[in-house]
C-alpha positions as CSV (number, residue, x, y, z in Angstrom):
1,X,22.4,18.0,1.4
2,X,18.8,17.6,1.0
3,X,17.0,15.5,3.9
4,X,13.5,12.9,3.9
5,X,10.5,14.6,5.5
6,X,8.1,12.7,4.6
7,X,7.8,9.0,2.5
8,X,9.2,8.0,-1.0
9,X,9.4,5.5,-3.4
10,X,11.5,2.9,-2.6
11,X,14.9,2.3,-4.6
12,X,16.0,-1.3,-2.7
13,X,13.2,-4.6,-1.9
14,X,15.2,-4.6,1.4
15,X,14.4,-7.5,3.4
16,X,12.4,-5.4,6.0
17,X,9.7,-4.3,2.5
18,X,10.1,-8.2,1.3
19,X,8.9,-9.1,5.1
20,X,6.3,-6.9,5.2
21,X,5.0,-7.7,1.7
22,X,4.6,-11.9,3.1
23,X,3.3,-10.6,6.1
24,X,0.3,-8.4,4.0
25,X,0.1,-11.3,0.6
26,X,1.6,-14.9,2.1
27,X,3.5,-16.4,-1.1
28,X,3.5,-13.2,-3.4
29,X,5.4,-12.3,-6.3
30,X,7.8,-9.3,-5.3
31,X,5.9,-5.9,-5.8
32,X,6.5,-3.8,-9.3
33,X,7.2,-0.3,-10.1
34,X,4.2,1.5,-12.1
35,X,4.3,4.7,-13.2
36,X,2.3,6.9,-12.6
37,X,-0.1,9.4,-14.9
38,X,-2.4,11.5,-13.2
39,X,-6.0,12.3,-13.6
40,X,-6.4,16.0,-13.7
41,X,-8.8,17.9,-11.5
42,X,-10.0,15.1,-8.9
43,X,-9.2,15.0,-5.9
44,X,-6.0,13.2,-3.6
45,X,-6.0,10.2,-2.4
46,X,-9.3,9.1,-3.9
47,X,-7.7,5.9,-6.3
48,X,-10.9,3.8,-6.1
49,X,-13.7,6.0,-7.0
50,X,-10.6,7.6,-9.7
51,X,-9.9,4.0,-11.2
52,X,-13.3,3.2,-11.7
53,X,-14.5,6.7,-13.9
54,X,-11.0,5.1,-15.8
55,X,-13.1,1.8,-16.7
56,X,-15.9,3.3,-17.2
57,X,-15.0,5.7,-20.3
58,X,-12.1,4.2,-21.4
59,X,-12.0,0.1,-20.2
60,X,-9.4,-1.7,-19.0
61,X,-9.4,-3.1,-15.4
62,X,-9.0,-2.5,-11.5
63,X,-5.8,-3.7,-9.5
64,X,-6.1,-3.7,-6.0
65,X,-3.5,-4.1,-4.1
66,X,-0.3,-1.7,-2.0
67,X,1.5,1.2,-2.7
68,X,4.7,0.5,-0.3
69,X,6.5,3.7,1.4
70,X,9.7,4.0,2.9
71,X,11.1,6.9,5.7
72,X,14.7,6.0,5.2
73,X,16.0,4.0,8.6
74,X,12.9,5.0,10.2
75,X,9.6,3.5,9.0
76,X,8.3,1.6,6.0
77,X,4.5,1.4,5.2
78,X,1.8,-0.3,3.0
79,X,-0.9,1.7,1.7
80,X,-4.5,-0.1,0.6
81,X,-4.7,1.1,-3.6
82,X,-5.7,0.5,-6.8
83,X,-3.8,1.0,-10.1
84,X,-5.4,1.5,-13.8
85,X,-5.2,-2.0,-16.2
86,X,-5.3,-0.5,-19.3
87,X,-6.7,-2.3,-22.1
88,X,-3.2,-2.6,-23.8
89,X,-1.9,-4.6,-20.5
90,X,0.4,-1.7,-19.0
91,X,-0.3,-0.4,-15.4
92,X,-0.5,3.1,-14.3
93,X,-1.4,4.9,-11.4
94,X,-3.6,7.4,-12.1
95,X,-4.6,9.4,-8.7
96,X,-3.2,12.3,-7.5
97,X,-1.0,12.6,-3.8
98,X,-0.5,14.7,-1.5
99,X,3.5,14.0,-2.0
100,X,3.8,13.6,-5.6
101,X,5.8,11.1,-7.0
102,X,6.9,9.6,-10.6
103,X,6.3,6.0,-10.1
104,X,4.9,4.2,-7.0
105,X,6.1,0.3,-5.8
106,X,3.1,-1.8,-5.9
107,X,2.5,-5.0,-4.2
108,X,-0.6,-6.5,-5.9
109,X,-2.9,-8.4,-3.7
110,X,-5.0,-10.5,-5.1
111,X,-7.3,-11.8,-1.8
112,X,-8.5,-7.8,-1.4
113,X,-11.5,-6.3,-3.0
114,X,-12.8,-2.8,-1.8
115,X,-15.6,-2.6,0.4
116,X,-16.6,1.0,0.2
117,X,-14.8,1.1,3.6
118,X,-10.9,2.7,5.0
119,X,-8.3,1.0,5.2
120,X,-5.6,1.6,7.7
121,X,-2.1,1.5,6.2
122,X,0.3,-1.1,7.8
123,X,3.3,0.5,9.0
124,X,6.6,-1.1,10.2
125,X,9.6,0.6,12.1
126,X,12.9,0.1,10.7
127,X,14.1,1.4,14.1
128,X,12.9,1.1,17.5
129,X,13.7,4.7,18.7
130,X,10.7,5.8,21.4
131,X,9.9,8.8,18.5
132,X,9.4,6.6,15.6
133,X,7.2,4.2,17.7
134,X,5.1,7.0,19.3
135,X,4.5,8.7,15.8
136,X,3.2,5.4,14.3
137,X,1.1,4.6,17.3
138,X,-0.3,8.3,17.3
139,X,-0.9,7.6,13.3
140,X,-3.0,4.0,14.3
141,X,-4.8,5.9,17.0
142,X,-5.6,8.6,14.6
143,X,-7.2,6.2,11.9
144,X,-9.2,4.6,14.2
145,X,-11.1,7.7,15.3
146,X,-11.5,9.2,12.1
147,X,-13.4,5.6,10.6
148,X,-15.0,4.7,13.9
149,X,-18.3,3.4,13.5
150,X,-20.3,4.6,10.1
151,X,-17.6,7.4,9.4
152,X,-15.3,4.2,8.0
153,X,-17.5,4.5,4.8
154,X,-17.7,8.3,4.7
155,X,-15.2,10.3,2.4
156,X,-14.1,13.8,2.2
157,X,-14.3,15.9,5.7
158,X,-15.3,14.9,8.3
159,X,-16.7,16.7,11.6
160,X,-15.9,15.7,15.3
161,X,-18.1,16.9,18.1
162,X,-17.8,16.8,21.5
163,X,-14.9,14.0,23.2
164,X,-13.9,13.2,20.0
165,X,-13.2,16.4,18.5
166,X,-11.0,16.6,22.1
167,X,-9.7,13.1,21.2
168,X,-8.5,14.6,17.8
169,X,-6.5,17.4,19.5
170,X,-5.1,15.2,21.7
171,X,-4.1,13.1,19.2
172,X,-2.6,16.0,16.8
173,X,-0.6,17.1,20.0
174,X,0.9,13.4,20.6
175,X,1.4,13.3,16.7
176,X,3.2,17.0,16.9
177,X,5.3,16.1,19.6
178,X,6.9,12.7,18.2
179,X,7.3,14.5,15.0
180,X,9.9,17.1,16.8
181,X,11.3,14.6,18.4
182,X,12.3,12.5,15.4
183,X,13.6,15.6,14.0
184,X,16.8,14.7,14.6
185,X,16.7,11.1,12.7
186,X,15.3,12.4,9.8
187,X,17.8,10.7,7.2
188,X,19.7,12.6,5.1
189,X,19.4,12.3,0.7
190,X,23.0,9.9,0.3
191,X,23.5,8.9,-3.1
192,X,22.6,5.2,-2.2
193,X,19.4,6.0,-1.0
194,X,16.1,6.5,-3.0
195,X,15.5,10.0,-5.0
196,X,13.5,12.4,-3.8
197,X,11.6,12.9,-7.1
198,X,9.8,9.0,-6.3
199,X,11.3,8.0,-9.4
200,X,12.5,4.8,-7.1
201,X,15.8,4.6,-8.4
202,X,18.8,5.3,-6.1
203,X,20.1,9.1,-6.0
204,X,23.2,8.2,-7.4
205,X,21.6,7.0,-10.6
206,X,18.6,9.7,-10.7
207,X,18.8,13.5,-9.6
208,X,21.9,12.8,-8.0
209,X,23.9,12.5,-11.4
210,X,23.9,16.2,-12.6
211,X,25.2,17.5,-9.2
């Protein structure tokens, strides 16, 4: 049986994802799945800059809004992005991932614009085991030194010197250690739960009905 090792595409709007979708856009419509179409050749996790090139040679418009992220019984998280308008209406997500996936759910948020600036994701535990809570905190603490200051509107790498090169270690180490320790929750694939290919359907009705 395969297992989750990193975040997917939700299959369910569970009432933890509807929760944290008022909490991020009071009074907004339920988030959609978009598929997603990549851009060749650029580089991961690079939407805005991506999206714009889009309108720029071949119109259409910017959404800004979430890509939402689920660990299965362990964390759920919101993602600041922006998805392709095309000029025929339909909505695609067109940057590349480090995990990739076939369609992402999107929360549109219509109060955001981007800034030129990070922007932490929100993350939510779905359990309140010391692991889970230690790896998010680690994750908070390691966004916040990473954007500190100027670096915030810096992309690509970045260099620490000094403390906060140290800081970064011992931040990696605190993010290492809560990572073997959640080892053992790591969900396994069932056929109720989302497929691994980020499709967002349920296993049962995706991979998980040729085996």
């Amino acid at each position: 049986m395969k297992t989750y090792f990193s975040p997917v595409t939700p299959a369910v709007l569970s009432a933890p994802l509807l929760a944290l979708c008022r909490e991020i856009v009071p009074r907004s419509n339920p988030p959609d799945y978009v598929n997603v179409r990549l851009v060749q050749g650029v580089p991961t996790n690079e939407c805005f800059p991506i999206v714009k090139d889009r309108i720029r040679t071949e119109g259409g418009t910017a959404v800004i809004g979430w890509s939402l992220w689920e660990m299965p019984t362990l964390f759920i998280e919101a993602e600041f992005h922006a998805v392709w308008r095309s000029p025929d209406g339909s909505l695609l997500d067109i940057a590349p991932k480090a995990n990739p996936t076939r369609r992402i759910l999107f929360l549109h948020d219509p109060t955001r614009t981007y800034q030129g600036r990070s922007v932490d994701n929100i993350r939510r535990p779905l359990c309140f085991d010391p692991a889970v809570i230690g790896f998010l905190d680690a994750c908070n603490e390691e966004f916040e030194l990473m954007n500190r200051g100027a670096r915030a509107e810096q992309h690509g790498r970045i260099s620490l010197r000094g403390e906060e090169a140290a800081e970064y270690e011992r931040i990696q180490k605190t993010k290492a250690q809560f990572s073997a320790q959640m080892l053992p929750l790591y969900p396994k694939v069932g056929p109720y739960g989302p497929c691994w290919c980020g499709s967002g359907k349920k296993v049962k009705w995706c991979h998980g009905a040729t085996r």
